[in-house]
C-alpha positions, 0 to 999 in steps of 0.5 A: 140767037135762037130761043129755046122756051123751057120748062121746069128742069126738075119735071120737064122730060119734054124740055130736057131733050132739045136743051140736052142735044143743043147743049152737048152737041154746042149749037148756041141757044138761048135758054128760057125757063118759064116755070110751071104754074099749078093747075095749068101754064096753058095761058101763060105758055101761049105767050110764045108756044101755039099750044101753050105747050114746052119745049118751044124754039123761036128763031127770029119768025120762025117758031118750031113747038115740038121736041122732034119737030126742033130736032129736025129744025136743028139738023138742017143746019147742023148734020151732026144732030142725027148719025152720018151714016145712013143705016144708023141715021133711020134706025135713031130717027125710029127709036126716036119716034117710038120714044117720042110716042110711046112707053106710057107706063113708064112716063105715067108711073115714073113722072120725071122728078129729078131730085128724088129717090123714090121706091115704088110700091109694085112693077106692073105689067105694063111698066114691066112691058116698057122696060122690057122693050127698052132693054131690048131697044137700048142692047139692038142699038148698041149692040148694031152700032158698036156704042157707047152711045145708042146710034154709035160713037157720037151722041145724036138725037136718039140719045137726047130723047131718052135722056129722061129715062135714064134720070127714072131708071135711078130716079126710081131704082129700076134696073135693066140688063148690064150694058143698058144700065152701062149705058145709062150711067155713061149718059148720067155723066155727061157734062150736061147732064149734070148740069141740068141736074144740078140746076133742078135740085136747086129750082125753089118751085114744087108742084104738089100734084106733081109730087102727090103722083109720086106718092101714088106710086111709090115711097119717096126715100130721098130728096135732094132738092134744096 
């Protein structure tokens, strides 16, 4: 069985969009979860990562290291990953990739914490800019391919990979147009989505600079972690 190496549920963004699209779409893995140690996992992670970096999927000798690199490792033998339609299949590879590359303001201001509220002090610009274009991305998707998820009415790929901006939409009270925010929620209830969620309020481990960054940006007004 293949080996999915993960991160902490509670801070890994990266490690949560391969587990989510194997997890939904039931393609069987083995999930191994090496948590992150202050300071840097690099030695530690390079036990089975070659750039001592999660997500990481060891299927016998094969060793994929990258979450959209997994994706397509994945969709060779299971079609079901990315849309069957064509059209709709280039536009969630795209939408993917610009995920997988882009929207820094929102990844560097709204780190993923999955067990806490927090109230940012100010949206900037920048932040303003990302949440502005994925507005706009999520509404063409859904809009182009008649929902309820963004490439159509399967969950694919394209989905998984923005799975940890909707736990930052709640996570820090941001708010988009009506049917973004819909979809959004739809997302928040997926089985296993609540599944990784409940697994990351009861991690024991924290990483104080992780949440010192929180603190940079915002006001911390609830934890739920146990």
């Amino acid at each position: 069985m293949m080996q999915l190496y993960i991160g902490n549920k509670n801070y890994s963004s990266w490690s949560l969009r391969p587990w989510l699209l194997a997890t939904q779409l039931q393609i069987p893995f083995e999930e191994i979860l090496v948590p992150f140690d202050e300071g840097g996992s690099w030695d530690k992670f390079r036990a089975f990562s070659p750039t001592g970096l999660v997500p990481c999927l060891v299927n016998g000798d094969v060793t994929v290291w990258d979450s959209l690199a997994i994706t397509e490792y994945l969709y060779e033998s299971h079609p079901s990953v990315w849309p069957a339609d064509k059209v709709a299949r280039a536009w969630a590879r795209c939408a993917a990739a610009e995920m997988h590359a882009g929207f820094f303001a929102l990844r560097n201001q709204c780190s993923m914490n999955c067990g806490v509220t927090v109230s940012l002090h100010q949206v900037d610009s920048a932040l303003q800019k990302d949440l502005t274009r994925l507005e706009e991305l999520w509404r063409q998707g859904l809009e182009r391919f008649d929902g309820p998820f963004l490439a159509g009415d399967q969950f694919t790929a394209v989905d998984a990979f923005f799975a940890p901006v909707v736990f930052r939409l709640f996570g820090y009270q941001l708010t988009l147009g009506e049917d973004a925010m819909a979809y959004a929620a739809h997302m928040r209830e997926l089985p296993a989505m609540q599944a990784w969620l409940r697994d990351a309020i009861r991690e024991p481990w924290r990483e104080v600079s992780h949440d010192q960054e929180l603190l940079a940006v915002g006001d911390i007004v609830e934890d739920r972690r146990i």
